[in-house]
KOLZA-614673 format. One record per atom (N, C-alpha, C, O): residue in one letter; chain; atom name; x, y, z. Coordinates in nm, 3 decimals. Each point is the difference from the previous one (the first is absolute). Example, Ala and Ser with C-alpha at 12.3 -4.5 7.8 and 13.67 -1.06 7.14 Angstrom:
BEGIN
A; A; N; 1.319; -0.569; 0.780
A; A; CA; -0.089; 0.119; 0.000
A; A; C; 0.090; 0.120; 0.000
A; A; O; 0.104; -0.002; 0.066
S; A; N; -0.139; 0.107; -0.138
S; A; CA; 0.082; 0.119; 0.006
S; A; C; -0.077; 0.109; 0.073
S; A; O; 0.051; 0.111; 0.017
***
This chain:
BEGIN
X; A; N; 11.474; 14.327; 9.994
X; A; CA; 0.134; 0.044; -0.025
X; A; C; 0.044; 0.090; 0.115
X; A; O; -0.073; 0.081; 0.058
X; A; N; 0.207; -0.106; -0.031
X; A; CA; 0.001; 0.096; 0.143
X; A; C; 0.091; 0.098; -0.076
X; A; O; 0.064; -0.053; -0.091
X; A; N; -0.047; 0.175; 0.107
X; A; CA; 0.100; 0.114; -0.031
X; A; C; 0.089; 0.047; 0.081
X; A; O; -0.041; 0.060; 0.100
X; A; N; 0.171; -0.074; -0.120
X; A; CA; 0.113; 0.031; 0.029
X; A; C; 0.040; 0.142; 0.054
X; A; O; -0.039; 0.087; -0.077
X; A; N; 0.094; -0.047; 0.168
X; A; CA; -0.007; 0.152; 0.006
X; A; C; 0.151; -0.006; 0.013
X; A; O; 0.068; -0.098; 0.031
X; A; N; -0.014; 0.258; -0.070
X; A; CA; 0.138; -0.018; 0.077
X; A; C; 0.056; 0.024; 0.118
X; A; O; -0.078; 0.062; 0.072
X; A; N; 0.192; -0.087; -0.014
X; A; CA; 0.061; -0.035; 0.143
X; A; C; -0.012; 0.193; 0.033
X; A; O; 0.018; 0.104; -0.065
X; A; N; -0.055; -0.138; 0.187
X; A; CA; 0.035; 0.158; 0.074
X; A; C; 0.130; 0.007; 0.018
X; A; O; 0.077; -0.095; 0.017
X; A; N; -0.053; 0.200; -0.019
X; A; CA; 0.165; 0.116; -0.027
X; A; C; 0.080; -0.140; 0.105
X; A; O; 0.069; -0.089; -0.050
X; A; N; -0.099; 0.102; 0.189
X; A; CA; 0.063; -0.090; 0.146
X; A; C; -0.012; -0.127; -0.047
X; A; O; 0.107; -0.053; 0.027
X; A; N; -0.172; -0.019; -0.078
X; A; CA; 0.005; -0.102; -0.061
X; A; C; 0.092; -0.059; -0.132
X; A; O; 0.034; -0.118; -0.014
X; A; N; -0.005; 0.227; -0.072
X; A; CA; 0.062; -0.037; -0.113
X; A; C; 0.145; 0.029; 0.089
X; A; O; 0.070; -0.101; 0.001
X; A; N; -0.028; 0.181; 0.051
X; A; CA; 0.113; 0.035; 0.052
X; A; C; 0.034; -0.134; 0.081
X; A; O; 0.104; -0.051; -0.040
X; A; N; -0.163; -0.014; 0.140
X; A; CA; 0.007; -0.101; 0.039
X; A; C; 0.043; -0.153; -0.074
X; A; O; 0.065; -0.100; 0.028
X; A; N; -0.138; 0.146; -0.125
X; A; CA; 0.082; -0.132; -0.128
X; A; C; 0.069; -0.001; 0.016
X; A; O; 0.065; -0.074; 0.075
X; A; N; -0.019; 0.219; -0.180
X; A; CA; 0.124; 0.061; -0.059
X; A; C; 0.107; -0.053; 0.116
X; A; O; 0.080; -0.085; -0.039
X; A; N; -0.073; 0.116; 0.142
X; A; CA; 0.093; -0.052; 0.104
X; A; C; -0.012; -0.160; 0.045
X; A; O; 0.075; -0.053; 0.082
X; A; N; -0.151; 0.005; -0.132
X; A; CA; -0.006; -0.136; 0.048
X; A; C; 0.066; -0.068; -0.143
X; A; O; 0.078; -0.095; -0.008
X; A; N; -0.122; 0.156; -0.075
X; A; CA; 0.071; -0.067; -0.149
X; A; C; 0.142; 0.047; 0.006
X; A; O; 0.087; -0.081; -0.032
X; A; N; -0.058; 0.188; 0.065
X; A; CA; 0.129; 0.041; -0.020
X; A; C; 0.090; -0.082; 0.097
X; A; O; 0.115; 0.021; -0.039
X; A; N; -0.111; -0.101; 0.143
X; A; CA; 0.039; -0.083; 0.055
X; A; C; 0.133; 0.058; 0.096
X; A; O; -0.031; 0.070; 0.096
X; A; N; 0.133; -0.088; -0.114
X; A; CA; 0.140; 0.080; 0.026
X; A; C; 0.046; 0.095; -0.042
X; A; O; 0.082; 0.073; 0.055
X; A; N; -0.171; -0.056; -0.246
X; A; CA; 0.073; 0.104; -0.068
X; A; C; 0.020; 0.135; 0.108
X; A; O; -0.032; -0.050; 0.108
X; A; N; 0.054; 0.137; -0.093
X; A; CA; -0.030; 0.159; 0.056
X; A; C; -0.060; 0.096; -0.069
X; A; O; 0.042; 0.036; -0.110
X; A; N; -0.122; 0.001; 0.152
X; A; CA; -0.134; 0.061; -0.094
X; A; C; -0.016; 0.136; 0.062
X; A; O; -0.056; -0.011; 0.109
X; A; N; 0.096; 0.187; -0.151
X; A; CA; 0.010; 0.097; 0.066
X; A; C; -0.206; 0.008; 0.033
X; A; O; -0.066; -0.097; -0.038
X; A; N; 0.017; 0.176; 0.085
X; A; CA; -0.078; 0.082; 0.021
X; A; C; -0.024; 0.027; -0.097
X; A; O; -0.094; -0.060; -0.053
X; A; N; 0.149; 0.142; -0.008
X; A; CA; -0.017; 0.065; -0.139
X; A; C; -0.053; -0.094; -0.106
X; A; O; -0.099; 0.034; -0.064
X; A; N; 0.139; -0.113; 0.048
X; A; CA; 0.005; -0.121; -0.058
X; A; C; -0.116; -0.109; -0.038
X; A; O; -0.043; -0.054; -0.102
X; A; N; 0.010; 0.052; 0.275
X; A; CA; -0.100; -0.047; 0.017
X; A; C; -0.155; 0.056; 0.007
X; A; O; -0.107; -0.062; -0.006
X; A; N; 0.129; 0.182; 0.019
X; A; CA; -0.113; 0.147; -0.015
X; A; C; -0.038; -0.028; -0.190
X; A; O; -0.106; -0.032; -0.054
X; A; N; 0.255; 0.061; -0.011
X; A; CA; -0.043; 0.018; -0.154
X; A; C; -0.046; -0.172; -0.079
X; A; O; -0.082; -0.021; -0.089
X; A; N; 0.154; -0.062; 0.151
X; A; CA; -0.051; -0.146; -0.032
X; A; C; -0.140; -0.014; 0.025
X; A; O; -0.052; -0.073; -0.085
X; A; N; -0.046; 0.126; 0.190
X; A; CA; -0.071; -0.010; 0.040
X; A; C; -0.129; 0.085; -0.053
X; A; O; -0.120; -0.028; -0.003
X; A; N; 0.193; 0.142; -0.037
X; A; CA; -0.133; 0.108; -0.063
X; A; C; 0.043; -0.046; -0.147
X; A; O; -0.081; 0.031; -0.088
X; A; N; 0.177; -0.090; 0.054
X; A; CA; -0.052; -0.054; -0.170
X; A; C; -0.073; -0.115; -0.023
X; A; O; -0.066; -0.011; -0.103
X; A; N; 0.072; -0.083; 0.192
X; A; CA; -0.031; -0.139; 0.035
X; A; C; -0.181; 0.051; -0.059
X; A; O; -0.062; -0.059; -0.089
X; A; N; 0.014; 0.183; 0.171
X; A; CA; -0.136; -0.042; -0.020
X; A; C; -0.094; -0.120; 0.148
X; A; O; -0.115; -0.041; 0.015
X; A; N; 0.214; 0.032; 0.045
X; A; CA; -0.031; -0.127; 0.055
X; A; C; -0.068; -0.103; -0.031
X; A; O; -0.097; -0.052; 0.055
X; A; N; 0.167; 0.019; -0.166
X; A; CA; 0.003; -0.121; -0.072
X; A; C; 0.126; -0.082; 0.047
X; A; O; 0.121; 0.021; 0.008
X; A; N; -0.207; -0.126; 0.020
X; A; CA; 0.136; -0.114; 0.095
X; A; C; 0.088; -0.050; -0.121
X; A; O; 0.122; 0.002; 0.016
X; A; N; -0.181; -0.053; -0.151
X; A; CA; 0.117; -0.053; -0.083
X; A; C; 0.102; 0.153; -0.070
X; A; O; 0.111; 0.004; -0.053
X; A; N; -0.168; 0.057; 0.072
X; A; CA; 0.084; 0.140; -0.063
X; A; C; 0.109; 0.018; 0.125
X; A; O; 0.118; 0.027; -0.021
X; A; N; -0.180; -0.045; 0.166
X; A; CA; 0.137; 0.009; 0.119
X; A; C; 0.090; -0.066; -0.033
X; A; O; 0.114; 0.049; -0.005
X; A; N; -0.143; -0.197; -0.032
X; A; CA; 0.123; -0.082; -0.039
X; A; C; 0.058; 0.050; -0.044
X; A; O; 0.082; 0.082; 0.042
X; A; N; -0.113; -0.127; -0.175
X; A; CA; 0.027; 0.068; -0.138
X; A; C; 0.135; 0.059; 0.008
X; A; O; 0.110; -0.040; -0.037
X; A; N; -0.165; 0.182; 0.114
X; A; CA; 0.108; 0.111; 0.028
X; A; C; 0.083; -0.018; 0.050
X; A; O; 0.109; 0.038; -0.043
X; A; N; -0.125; -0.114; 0.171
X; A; CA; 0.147; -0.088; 0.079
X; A; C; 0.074; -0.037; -0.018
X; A; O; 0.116; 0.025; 0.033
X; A; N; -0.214; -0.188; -0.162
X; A; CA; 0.109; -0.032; -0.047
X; A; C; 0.088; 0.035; -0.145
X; A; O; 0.102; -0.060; -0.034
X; A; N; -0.165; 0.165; -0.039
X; A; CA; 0.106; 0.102; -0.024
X; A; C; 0.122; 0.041; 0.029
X; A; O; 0.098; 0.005; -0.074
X; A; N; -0.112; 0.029; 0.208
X; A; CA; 0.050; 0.092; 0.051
X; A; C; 0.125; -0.086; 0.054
X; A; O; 0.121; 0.024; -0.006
X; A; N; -0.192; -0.131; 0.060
X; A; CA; 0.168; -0.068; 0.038
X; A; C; 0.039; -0.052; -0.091
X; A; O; 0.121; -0.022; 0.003
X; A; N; -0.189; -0.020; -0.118
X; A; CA; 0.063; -0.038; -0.166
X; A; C; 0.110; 0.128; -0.005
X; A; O; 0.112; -0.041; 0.031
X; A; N; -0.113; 0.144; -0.054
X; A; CA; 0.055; 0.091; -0.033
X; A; C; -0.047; 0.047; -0.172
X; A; O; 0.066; 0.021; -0.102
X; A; N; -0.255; -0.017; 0.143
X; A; CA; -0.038; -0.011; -0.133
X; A; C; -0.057; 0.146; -0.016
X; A; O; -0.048; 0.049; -0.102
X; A; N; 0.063; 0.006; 0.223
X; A; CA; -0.073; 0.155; -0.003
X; A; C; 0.065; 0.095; 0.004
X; A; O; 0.037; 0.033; 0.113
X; A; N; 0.008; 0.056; -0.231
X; A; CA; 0.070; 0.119; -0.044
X; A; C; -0.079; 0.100; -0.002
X; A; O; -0.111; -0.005; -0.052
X; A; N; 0.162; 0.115; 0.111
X; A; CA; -0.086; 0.141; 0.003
X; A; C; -0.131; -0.026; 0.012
X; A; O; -0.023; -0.054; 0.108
X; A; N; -0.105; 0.074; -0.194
X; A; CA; -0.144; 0.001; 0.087
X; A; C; -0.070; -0.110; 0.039
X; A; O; 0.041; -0.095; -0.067
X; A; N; -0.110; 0.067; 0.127
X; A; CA; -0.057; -0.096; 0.051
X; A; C; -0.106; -0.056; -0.152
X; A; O; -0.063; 0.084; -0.065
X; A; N; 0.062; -0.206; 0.035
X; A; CA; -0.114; -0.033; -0.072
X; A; C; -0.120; 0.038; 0.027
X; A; O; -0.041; -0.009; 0.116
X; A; N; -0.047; 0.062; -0.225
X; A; CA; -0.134; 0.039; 0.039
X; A; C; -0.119; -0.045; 0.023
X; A; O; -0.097; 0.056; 0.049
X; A; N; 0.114; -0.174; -0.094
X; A; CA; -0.156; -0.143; 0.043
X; A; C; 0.117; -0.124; -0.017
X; A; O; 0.110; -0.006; -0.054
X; A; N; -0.190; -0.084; 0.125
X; A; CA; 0.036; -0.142; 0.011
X; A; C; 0.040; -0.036; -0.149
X; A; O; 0.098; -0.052; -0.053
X; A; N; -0.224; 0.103; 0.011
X; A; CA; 0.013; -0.069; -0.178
X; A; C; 0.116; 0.041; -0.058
X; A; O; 0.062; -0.091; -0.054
X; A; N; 0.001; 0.226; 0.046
X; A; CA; 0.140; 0.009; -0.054
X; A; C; 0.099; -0.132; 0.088
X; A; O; 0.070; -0.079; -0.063
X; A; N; -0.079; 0.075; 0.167
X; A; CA; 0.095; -0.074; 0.052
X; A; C; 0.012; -0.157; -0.034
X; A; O; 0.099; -0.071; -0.018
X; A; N; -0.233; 0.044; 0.015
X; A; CA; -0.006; -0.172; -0.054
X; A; C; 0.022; 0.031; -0.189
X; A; O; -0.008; -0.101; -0.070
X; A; N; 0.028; 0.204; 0.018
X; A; CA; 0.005; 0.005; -0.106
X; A; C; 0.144; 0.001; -0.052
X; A; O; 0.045; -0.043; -0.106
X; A; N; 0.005; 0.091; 0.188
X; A; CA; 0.175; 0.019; 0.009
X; A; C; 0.056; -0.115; 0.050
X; A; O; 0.120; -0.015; -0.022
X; A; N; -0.185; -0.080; 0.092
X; A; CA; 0.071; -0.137; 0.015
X; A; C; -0.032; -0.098; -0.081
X; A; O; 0.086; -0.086; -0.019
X; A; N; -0.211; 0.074; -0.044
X; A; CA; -0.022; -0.048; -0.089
X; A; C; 0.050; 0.011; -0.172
X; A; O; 0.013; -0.096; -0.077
X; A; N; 0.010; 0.251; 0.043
X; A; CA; 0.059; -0.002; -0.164
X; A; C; 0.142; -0.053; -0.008
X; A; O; 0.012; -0.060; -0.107
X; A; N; 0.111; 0.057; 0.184
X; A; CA; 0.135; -0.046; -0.020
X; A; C; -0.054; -0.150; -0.011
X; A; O; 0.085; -0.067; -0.058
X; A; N; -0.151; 0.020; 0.080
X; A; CA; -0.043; -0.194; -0.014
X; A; C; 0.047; 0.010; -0.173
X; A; O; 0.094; -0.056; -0.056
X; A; N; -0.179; 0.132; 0.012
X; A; CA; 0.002; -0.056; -0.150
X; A; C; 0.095; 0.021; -0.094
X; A; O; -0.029; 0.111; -0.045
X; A; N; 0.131; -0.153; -0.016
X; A; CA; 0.127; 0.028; -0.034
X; A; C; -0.041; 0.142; -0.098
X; A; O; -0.113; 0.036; -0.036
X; A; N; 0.244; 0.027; 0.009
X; A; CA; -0.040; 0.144; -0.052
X; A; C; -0.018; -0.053; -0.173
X; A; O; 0.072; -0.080; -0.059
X; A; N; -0.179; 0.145; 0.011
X; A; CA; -0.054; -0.032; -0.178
X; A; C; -0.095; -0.143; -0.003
X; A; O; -0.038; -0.069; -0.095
X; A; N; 0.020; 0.059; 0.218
X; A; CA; -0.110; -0.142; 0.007
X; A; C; -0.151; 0.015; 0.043
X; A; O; -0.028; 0.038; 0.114
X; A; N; -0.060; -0.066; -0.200
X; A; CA; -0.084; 0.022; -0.007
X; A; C; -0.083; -0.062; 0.109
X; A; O; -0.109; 0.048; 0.032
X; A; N; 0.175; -0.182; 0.042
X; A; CA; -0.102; -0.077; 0.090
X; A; C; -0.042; 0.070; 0.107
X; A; O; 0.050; 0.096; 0.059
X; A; N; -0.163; -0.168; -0.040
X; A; CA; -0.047; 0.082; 0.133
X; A; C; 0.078; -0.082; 0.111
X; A; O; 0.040; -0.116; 0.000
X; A; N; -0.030; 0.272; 0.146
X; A; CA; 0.117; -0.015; 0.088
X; A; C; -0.094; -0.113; 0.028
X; A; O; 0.047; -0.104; -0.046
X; A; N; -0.171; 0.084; 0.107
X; A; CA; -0.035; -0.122; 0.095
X; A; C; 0.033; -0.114; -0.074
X; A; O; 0.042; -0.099; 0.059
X; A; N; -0.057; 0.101; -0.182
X; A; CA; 0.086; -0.169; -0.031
X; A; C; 0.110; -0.015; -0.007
X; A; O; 0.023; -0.120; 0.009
X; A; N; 0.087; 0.191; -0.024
X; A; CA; 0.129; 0.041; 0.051
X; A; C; -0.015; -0.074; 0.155
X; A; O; 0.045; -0.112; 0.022
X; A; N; -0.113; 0.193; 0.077
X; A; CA; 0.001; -0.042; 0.141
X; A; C; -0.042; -0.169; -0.031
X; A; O; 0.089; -0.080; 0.027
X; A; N; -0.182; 0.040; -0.065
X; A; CA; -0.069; -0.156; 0.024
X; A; C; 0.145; -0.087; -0.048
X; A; O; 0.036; -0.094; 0.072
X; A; N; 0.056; 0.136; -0.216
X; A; CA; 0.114; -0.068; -0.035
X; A; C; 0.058; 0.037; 0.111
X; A; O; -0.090; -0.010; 0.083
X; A; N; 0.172; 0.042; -0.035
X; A; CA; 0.077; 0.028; 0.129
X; A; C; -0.060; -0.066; 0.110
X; A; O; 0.074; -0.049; 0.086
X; A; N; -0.174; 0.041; -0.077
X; A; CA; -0.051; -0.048; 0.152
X; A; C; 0.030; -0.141; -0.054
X; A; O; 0.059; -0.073; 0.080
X; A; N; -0.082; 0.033; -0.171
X; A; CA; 0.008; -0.141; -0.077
X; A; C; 0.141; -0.090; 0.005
X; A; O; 0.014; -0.121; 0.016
X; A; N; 0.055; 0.193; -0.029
X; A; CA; 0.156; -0.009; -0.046
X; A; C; 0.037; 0.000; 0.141
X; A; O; 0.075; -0.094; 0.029
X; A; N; -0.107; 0.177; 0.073
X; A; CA; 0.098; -0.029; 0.095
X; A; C; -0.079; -0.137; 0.101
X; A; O; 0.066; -0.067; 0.079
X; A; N; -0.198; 0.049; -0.101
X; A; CA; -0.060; -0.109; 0.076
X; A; C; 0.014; -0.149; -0.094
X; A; O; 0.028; -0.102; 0.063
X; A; N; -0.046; 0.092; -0.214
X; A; CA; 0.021; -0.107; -0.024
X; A; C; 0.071; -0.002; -0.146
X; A; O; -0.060; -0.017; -0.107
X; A; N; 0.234; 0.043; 0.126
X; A; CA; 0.023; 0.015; -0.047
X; A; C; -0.013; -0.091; -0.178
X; A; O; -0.019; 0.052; -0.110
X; A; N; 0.038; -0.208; 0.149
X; A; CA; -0.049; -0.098; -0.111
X; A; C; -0.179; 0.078; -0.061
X; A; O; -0.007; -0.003; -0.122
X; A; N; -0.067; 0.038; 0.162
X; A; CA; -0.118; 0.016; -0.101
X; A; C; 0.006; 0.166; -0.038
X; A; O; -0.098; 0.033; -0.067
X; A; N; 0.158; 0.039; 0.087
X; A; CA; 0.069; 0.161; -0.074
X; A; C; -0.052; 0.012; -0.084
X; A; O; -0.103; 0.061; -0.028
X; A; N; 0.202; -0.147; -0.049
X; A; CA; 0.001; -0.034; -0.182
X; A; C; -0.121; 0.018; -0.073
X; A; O; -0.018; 0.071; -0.099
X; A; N; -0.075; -0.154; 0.168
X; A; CA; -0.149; 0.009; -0.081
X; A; C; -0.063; 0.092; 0.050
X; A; O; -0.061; 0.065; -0.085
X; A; N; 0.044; -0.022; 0.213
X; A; CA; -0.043; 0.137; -0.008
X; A; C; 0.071; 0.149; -0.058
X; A; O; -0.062; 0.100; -0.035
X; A; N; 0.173; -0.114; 0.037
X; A; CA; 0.076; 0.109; -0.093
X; A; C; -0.072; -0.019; -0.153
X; A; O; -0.042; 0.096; -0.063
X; A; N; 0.036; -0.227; 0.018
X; A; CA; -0.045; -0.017; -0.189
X; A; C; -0.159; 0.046; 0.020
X; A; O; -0.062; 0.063; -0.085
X; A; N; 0.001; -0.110; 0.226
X; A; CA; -0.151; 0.036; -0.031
X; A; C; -0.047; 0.163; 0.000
X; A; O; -0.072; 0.050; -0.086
X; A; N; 0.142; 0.034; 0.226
X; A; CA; -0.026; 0.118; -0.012
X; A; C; 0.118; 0.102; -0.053
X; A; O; -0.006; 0.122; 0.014
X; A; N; 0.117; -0.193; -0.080
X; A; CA; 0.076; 0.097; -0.117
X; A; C; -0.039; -0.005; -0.086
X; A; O; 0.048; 0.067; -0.092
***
């Protein structure tokens, strides 16, 4: 098994600017994106794309896991018990084939 370490400080910052593409990204910005990151490369995203979502209000999320957790609960309609990932598999379903939906909506609703 090999183990993963995280990105050094110059390294995650380097993403961060390579993911951020055109956006404009202060210093500041990229300093605090970077010391929350952890240098964890999917948490750099993450934050980015947040950020040009216009999904990040006042503090920065505190682990990845809040963040994939916050894109994931709006999936499941509000008072519905299903789980979001079969929510996601119907959707992925529906927009690729739309004729067989149907039976996967009756199998995992």
């Amino acid at each position: 098994m090999m183990e993963l370490t995280a990105l050094p400080p110059e390294s995650a910052t380097q993403l961060a600017l390579q993911c951020a593409g055109d956006e404009a990204v202060s210093a500041a910005e990229l300093a605090q994106l970077t010391e929350r990151s952890g240098g964890n490369p999917l948490f750099v995203r993450e934050l980015l794309r947040a950020r040009a979502a216009g999904d990040l209000e006042g503090d920065l999320p505190a682990t990845v896991e809040t963040m994939i957790t916050a894109r994931i609960d709006p999936i499941a309609s509000p008072g519905s018990r299903k789980n979001p990932i079969s929510q996601c598999c119907i959707r992925s379903i529906q927009l690729s084939d739309p004729s067989g939906a149907t039976g996967a909506v009756t199998m995992l609703g």
